[in-house]
Each structure stands twice: as structure tokens, then as C-alpha cells.
C-alpha positions as MATLAB code, in Angstrom:
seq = 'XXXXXXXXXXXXXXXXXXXXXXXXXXXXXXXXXXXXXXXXXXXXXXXXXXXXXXXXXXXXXXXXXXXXXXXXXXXXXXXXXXXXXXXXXXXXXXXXXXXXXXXXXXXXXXXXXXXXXXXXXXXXXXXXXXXXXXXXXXXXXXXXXXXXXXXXXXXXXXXXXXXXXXXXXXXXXXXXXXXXXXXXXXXXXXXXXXXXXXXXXXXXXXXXXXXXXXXXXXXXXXXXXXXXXXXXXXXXXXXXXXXXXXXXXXXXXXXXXXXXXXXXXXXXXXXXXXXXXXXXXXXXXXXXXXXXXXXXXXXXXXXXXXXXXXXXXXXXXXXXXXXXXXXXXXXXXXXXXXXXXXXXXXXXXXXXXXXXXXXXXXXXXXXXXXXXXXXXXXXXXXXXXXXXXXXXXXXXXXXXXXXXXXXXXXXXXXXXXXXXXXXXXXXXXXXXXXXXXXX';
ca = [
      17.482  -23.661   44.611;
      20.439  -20.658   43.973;
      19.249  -18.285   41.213;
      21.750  -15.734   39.540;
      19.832  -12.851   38.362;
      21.051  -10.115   36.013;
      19.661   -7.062   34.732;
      20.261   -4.414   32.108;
      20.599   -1.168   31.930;
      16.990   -0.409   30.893;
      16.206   -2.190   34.074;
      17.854   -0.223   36.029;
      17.926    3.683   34.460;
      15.355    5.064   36.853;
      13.596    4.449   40.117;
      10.640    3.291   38.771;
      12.419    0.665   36.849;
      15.064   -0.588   40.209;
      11.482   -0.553   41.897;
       9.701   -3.078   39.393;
      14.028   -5.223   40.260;
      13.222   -4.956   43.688;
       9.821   -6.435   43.304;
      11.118   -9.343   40.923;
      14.349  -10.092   42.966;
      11.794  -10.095   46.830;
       9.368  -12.758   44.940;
      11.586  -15.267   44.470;
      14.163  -16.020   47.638;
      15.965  -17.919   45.189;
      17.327  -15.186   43.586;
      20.195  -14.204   45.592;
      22.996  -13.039   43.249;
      22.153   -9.981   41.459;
      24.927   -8.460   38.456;
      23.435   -5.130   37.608;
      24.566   -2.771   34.513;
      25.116    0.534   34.428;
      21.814    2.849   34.169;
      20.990    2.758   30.156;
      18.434    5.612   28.309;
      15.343    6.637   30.690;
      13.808    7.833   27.034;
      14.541    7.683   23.450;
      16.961   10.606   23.406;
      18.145    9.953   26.533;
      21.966    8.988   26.998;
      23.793    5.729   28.924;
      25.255    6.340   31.972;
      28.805    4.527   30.285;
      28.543    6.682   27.054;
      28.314    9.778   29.517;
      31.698    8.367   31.668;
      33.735    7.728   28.304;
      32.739   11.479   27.060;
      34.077   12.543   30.295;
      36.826   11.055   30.307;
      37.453   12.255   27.095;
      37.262   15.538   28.445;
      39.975   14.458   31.066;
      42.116   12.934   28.687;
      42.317   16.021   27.003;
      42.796   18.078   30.167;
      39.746   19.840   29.972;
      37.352   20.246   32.592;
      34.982   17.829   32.902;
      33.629   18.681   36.585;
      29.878   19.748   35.199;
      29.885   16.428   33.159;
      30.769   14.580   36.226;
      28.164   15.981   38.044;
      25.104   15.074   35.228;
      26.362   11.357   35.656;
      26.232   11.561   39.857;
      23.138   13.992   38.996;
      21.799   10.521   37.563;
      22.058    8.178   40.554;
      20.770   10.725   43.187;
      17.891   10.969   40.872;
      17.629    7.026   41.208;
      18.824    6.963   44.960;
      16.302    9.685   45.760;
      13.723    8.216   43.958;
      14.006    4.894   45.972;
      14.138    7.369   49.284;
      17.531    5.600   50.520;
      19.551    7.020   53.206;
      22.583    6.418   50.905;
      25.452    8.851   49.305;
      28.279    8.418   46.477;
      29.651   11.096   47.402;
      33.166    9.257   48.658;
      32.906    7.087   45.361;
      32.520   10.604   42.830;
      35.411   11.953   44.752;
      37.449    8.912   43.915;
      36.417    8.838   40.491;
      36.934   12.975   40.335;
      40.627   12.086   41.604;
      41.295    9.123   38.934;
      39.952   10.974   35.866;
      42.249   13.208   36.545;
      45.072   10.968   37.126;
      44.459    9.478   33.991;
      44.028    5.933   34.969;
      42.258    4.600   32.246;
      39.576    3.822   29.642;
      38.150    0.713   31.198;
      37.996    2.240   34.469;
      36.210    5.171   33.651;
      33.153    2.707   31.917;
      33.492   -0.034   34.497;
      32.193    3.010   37.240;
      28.567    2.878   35.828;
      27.967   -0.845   37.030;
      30.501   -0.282   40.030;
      28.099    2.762   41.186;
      24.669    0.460   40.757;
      25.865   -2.301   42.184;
      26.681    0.196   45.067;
      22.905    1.401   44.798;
      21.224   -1.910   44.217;
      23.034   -3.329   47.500;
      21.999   -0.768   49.509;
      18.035   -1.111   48.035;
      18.310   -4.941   48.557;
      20.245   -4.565   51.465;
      22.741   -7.434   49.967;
      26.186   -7.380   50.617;
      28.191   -5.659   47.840;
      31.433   -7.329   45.987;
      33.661   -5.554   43.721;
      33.957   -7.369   40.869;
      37.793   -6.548   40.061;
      38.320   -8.525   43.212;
      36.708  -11.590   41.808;
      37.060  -11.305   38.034;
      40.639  -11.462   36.925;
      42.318  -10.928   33.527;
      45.806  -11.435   33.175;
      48.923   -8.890   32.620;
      47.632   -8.603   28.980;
      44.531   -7.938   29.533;
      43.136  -11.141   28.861;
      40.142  -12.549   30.794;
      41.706  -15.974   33.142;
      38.503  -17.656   33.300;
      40.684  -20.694   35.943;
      41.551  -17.456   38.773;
      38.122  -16.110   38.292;
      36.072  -18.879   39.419;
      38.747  -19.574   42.204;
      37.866  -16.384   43.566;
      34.069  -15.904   43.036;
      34.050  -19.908   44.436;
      35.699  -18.307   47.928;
      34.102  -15.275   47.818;
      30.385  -16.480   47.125;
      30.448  -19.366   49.261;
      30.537  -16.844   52.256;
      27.790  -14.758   51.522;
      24.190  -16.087   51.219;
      23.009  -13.089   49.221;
      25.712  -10.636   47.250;
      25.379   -8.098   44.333;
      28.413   -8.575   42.123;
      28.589   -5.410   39.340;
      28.976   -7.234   35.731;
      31.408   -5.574   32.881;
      34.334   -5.627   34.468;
      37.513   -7.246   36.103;
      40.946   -6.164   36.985;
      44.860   -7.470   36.905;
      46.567   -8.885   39.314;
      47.888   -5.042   40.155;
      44.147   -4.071   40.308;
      44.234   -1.955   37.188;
      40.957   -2.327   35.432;
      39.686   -4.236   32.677;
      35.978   -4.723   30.677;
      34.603   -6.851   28.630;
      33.063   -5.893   25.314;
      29.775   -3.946   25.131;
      27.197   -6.191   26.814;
      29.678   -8.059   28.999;
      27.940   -8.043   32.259;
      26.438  -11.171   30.753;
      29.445  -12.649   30.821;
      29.849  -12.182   34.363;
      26.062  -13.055   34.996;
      27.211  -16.654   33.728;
      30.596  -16.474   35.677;
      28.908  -15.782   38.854;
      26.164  -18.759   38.033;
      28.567  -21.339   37.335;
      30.741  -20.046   40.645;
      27.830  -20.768   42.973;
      26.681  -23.971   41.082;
      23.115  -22.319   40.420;
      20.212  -24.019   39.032;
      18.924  -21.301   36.862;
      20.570  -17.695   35.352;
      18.212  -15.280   34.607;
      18.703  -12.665   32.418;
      16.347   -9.728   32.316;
      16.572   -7.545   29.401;
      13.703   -4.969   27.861;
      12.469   -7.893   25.681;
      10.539  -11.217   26.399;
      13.274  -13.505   25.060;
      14.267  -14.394   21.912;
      12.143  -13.558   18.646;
      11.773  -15.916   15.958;
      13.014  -13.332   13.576;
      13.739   -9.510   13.911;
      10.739   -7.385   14.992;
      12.355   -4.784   12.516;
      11.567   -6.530    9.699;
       8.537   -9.107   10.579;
       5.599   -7.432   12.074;
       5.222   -8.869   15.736;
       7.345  -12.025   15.635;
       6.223  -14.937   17.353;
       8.771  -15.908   20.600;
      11.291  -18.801   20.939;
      10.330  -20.714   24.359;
      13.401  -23.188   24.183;
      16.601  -23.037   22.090;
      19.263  -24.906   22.584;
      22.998  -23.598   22.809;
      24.268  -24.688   19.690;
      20.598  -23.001   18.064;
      21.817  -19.956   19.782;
      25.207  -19.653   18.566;
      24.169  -20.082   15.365;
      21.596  -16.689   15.700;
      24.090  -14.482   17.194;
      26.523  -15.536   14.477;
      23.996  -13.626   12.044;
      23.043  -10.434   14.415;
      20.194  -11.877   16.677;
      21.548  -10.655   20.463;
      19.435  -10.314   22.953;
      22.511  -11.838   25.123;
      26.288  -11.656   24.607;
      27.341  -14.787   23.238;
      30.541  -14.711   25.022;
      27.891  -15.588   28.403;
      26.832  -19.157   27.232;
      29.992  -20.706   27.830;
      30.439  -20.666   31.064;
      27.441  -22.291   32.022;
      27.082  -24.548   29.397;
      29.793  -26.140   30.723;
      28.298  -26.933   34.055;
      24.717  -27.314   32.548;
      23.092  -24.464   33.738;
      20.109  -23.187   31.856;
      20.181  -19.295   30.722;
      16.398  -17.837   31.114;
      15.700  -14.462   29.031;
      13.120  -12.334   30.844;
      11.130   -9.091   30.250;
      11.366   -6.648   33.761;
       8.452   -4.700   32.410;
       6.323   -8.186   31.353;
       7.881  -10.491   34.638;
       4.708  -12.952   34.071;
       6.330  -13.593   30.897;
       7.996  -17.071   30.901;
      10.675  -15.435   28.151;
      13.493  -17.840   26.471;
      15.057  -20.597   28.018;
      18.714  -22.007   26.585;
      19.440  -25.142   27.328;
      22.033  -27.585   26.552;
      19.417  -30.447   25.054;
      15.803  -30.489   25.072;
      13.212  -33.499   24.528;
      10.907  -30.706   23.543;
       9.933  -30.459   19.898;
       9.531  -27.018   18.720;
       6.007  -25.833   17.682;
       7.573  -25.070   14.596;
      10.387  -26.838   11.782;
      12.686  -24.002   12.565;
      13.579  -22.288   15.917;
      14.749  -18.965   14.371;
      15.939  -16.602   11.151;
      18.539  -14.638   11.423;
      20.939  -12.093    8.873;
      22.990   -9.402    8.367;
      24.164   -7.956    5.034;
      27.546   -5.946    3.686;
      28.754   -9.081    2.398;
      31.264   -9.718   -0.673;
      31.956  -12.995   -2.540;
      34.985  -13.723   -4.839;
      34.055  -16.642   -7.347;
      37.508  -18.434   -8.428;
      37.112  -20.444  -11.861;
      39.379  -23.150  -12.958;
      39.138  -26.264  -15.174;
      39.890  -29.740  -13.526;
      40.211  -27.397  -10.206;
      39.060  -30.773   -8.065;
      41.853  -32.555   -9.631;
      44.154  -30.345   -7.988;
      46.054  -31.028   -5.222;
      46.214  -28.297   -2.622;
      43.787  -25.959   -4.704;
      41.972  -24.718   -1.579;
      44.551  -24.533    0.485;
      46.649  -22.266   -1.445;
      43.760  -19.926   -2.061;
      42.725  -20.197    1.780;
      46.483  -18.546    2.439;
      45.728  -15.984    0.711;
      43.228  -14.637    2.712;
      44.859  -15.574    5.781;
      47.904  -13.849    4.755;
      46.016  -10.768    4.062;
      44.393  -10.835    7.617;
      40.721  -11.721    5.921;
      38.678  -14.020    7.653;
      36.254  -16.027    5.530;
      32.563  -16.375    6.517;
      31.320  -19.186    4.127;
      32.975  -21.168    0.754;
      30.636  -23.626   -1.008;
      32.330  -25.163   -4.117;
      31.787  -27.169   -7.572;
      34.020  -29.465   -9.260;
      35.709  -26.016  -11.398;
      34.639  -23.347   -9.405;
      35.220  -22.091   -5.721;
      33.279  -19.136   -3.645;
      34.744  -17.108   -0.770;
      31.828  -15.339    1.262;
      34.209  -12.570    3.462;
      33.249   -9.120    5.010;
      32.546   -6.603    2.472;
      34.772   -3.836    4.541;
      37.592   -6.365    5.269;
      38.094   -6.687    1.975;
      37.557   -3.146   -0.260;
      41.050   -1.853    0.745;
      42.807   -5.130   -0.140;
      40.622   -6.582   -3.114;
      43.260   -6.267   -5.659;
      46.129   -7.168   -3.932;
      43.758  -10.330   -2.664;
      42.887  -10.654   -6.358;
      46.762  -10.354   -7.741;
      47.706  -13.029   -4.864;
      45.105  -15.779   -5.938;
      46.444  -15.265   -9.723;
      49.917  -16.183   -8.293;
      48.540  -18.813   -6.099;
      46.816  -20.964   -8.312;
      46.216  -19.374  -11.894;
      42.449  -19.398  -12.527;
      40.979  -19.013  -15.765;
      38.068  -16.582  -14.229;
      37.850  -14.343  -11.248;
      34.584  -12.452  -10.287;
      33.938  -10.181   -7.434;
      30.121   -9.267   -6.248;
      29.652   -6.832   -3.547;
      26.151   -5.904   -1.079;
      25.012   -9.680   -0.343;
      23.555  -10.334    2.808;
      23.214  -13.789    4.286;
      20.453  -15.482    6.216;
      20.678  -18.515    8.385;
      17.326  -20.516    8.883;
      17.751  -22.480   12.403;
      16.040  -24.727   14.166;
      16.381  -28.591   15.940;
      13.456  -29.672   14.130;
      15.226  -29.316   10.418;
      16.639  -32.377   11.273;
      13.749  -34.947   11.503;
      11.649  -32.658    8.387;
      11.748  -33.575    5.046;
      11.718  -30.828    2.008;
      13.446  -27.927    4.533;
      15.630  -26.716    1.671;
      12.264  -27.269   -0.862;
      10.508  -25.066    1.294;
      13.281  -21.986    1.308;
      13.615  -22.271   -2.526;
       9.910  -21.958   -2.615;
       9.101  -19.318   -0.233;
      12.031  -16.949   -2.018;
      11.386  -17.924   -5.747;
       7.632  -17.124   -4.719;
       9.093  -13.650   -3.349;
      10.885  -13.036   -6.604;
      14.626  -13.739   -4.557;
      17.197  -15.195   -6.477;
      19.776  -17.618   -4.247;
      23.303  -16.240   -5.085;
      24.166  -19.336   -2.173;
      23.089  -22.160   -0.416;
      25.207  -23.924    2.468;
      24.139  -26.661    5.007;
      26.504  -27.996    8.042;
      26.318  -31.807    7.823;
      24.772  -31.047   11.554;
      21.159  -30.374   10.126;
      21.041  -27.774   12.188;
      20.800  -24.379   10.241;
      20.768  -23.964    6.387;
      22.730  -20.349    4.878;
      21.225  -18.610    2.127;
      23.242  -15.923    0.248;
      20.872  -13.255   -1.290;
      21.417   -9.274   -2.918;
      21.448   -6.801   -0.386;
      17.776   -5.296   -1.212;
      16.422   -8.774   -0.957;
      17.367   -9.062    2.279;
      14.642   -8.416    4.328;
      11.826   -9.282    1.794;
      13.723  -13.029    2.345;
      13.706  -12.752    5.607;
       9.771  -12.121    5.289;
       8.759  -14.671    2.623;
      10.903  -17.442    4.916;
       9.266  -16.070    8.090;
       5.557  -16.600    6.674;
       6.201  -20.145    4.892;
       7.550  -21.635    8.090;
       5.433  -20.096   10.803;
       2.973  -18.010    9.531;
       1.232  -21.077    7.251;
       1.483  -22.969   10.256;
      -0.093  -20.170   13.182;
];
């Protein structure tokens, strides 16, 4: 059994918290490759170790002196190192970092040293060996991440090492320059490093006990998803729910390899799993809601509009030649709507509006601004009767009125469009008619 185990940076932004790693990590002797983060917020108004190296780098950008910022980020890790009474300095690794701030070497640099320096601290608690990631993750001369090279090298490097801690975030070029992933990406390399080493299980251990069934924002103590599929997943973090970056599932979905959320502070909780395909029926119809609002719809009018050949396409062009990517378009026989990105569109709504005009001549155009959009998910939609009954009951009950409805011919998750300050009273009503009728 090979278990990849990765942890976030409110796992790891104090002693106390590496201690309760430690003790997760020394239960299990199947967990033997560990991809820390950099140190997040010990406290509410505390600050992340990576916002604290882009401000100062900032500061050496703009050839200022940024020596007493420096020294609150290596203030940070002795704190942690001291805390964990190590016999351990990064002092040779601030000096290096003092040196290429001031060189100017880069952004991605500068944020990639917060995992760099914990995988540097975690190795030395575990007493694992410790591999740079840019000499296992590779992106190209553009920047772009070579997924082939990558698991070339991790394959060589891993297959040496019994135990290793691998920092996630962050890669480099050929030349060695280098490069991150978006916010959150030491998931990413979590999965990399999994499907490199062929491992039965990646855990992921987060501040949270998996995924929620909706957001614990807006529904009082949401119940938790035990098992979601991949495809259930996608479908979430298309709509905001991210608990994991959903760059990380594709790696090891491709070799099969289940993702398991877990809580450090709660490790007797069994969390999330995300699987490919699952036997299991879900205790409920639906596995999870998910939305997110500051959306805009243009409605395009037209008699005999099905009749016409190329309609869609030509109004499609539009928005492709104005660099607009659509979320949603349901349709009747005279009348087309485009669901896009309220902000993508303000600056060019009138030249977007002029162009359809041209394109295909409509006999009505209508814009509507603040909608939000909810997506109702779940495996078990599929095999239950009345799903879509059940939404337009639990939101006429609420007083919502449906500006959309849209269902994938997969069964798998049904859209609702709604105003913007229905959005979270829909999210309610659909929360209580499909799980809390059935609690």
C-alpha cells in the first residue's frame, strides 16, 4: 500500500499544527510521500507565508529594501522550527533567497519559496529525504506545465526513495527558471506525485472534513458528501465549491486513483472520497448544490429562428470574436439565451449587441444583468423520478422565480438560473427539500 499525502497551509502554519502532520503521517507507514504548502494564517488576521514573499518582492522589484520583511517571513519558520525543537537552520536558503530578490529573478520564484522552505522543514521533522520539485516538475519554454517530462522524472526520482517530501506549487524550465501553478496548485502536484508512484490512495488534508453538500455560508451546518464521483466533482467546482483544485483530479483519474479529503484537526474523520465510479448509492437524490452569481443573459428574438440555417452559429461568433466565453444557452423555436460573465461582458455589451444585429437581424434583443446560477448534482438524479418537479417546488414554495432551467442529457446535474438576491434563499429552499425532508 503507497499513500501520497498532502497538506495545506493551515496544516502546516505553526508547530502545533506540523505536530498534529507528524502524528497523522507516523500512524500510517503507508503514507510515505508528503507535498506540503507554504505556512497559511496561524489566526484570523494573520497573513500567508506566500502573500508575505510576493509583498516582498514587491518591495525588491521596486528597489526598496525589503530586508525587515524578509526577516518576518524567516521570523515565521524559526517560530515553527523552534517550536518542533529541531536542530535545523535556513539560514543558507534566506541568504539565497536575500541574493535572488535582489537579482530580480522572478515572481514565481519568490511564491514557490514558501513550500520550498516547508518541505525543507517537514523533511527534516520526518526525517524523509527532501526533493526539489523544479527538478521533477517541468513546464516548458512557455511556461506551460509538460505533464509527459514530469512523470518521467518523478517515475526515476521516486522509485529510488522509499519515503520523500516533494514541495507542491511549483516546477521549473528546462533552464531551471521557476514556474507555479495557480493558487492552490500543490494539489496538482499531490496528484502528480500519486500517479508517479502508482499509489493506492491520495490524501488530501485541508481545514475541512471533505466536501459539504452545500456551502456552510449559506446552509446552517451542511451535511458531508462521503463519495462523489469525478465527473460529480467537476461539475461543483464549475459553480465555486473547492475544497481541492480541480486542475488535481486529472492526473489520477487517469490511472484510477481515488482522491480522499481529510480534516488534520478531525483525523478520525473519514472526510470525502472521489472516485472514478461507485456501486454506492448516495443517502440522498443529489450529491451536492453548488452557485455563484454576477451573471448576465442576452435573450435574442426572431420569428421562424429554427428555420434558419446557421442561426446559432453566427451568433456563437460573435461572442467568440469578442473574446466572451459563454456559460449556458437554452433555446425555443424563436428565441435564443446566452448565459456569459457579467464582467466579461459590461465593457463590450454594445458592440456585442451591434454585432448580433449584423449577424442575424433579430426582431428583439434583451439584456438582464445580477443572475446567479445554481447547479443541483448528484448520481442518484438519474434513477429518481420528479427531480426537476421537486426544484420547481422547493423555489416556487420560496417565492423564486426560474429565469432558466438546463439539464445535460447525462442526468447528472440540472442548472437553474435565478436573480441575484434569490440566490442563496434557492440555495436554501433546494437544500431542505432534498436533504433536510429526508434527515
Amino acid at each position: 500500500m503507497i499513500k501520497v499525502v498532502k497538506f495545506g497551509g493551515s496544516s502546516l502554519a505553526s508547530a502545533e499544527q506540523f505536530k498534529k502532520v507528524g502524528k497523522i503521517i507516523r500512524a500510517d507507514a503507508s503514507r510515505r510521500y508528503v507535498v506540503p504548502s507554504a505556512p497559511g494564517k496561524r489566526f484570523l488576521a494573520d497573513t500567508k507565508v506566500t502573500d508575505m514573499l510576493y509583498s516582498c518582492y514587491k518591495a525588491a522589484i521596486l528597489e526598496k529594501d525589503f530586508t525587515g520583511q524578509l526577516k518576518e517571513i524567516q521570523a515565521r519558520y524559526e517560530e515553527i522550527i523552534a517550536g518542533l525543537s529541531l536542530d535545523f537552520s535556513l539560514e543558507e536558503e534566506f541568504a539565497a533567497i536575500r541574493e535572488n530578490f535582489g537579482r530580480k529573478i522572478g515572481r514565481d520564484y519568490a511564491a514557490s519559496r514558501g513550500e520550498y522552505l516547508n518541505g525543507k522543514v517537514m523533511a527534516a521533522y520526518l526525517n524523509m529525504e527532501f526533493v526539489d520539485a523544479a527538478e521533477v516538475v517541468r513546464f516548458d519554454d512557455e511556461g506551460v506545465f509538460d505533464a509527459e517530462t514530469t512523470n518521467k522524472l518523478l517515475e526515476e526520482r521516486l522509485s529510488k526513495l522509499d519515503k520523500a517530501v516533494i514541495p507542491g506549487f511549483y516546477g521549473a524550465k528546462a533552464d531551471g527558471s521557476v514556474v507555479t501553478f495557480s493558487r492552490g496548485g500543490s494539489d496538482i502536484t499531490g496528484s502528480l506525485v500519486a500517479l508517479a508512484v502508482q499509489a493506492n490512495l491520495y490524501e488530501n488534508w485541508t481545514d475541512v472534513s471533505g466536501f459539504l453538500i452545500a456551502d456552510p455560508r449559506i446552509v446552517k451546518n451542511p451535511k458531508a458528501i462521503e463519495t462523489i464521483t469525478y465527473k460529480e466533482l467537476r461539475e461543483l467546482s464549475y459553480m465555486g465549491a473547492s475544497v481541492l483544485h480541480e486542475d488535481a483530479i486529472f492526473p489520477v483519474r487517469k490511472a484510477g486513483i481515488p482522491i480522499n479529503i481529510r480534516n488534520t484537526n478531525v483525523p478520525e474523520d473519514k472526510g470525502t472520497l472521489i472516485v472514478e465510479g461507485t456501486c454506492r448509492q448516495p443517502k440522498y437524490t443529489i450529491t451536492g448544490i453548488a452557485g455563484t452569481d454576477g451573471f448576465a443573459s442576452i435573450t435574442i428574438e426572431k420569428a421562424m429562428m429554427n428555420s434558419e440555417i446557421g442561426f446559432c452559429r453566427k451568433v456563437l461568433q460573435v461572442f467568440e470574436e469578442n473574446e466572451i466565453s459563454i456559460e449556458h444557452m437554452p433555446s425555443g423555436i424563436d428565441t435564443m439565451t446566452i448565459f456569459v460573465h457579467k464582467d466579461a461582458l459590461e465593457e463590450k455589451e454594445q458592440q456585442v449587441v451591434a454585432d448580433i444585429r449584423r449577424a442575424v437581424r433579430p426582431d428583439h434583443i434583451e439584456l438582464e444583468s445580477d443572475l446567479a446560477l445554481i447547479a443541483i448534482v448528484g448520481r442518484g438524479m438519474r434513477s429518481t423520478r420528479g427531480t426537476a418537479g421537486r426544484i420547481f417546488s422547493a423555489l416556487a414554495h420560496a417565492h423564486i422565480n426560474v429565469k432558466m432551467i438546463d439539464q445535460g442529457s447525462s442526468e447528472l446535474n440540472i442548472i437553474v438560473g435565478v436573480r441575484h438576491d434569490d440566490f442563496k434563499n434557492a440555495i436554501r429552499a433546494l437544500y431542505e427539500i432534498f436533504v433536510d425532508t429526508l434527515a
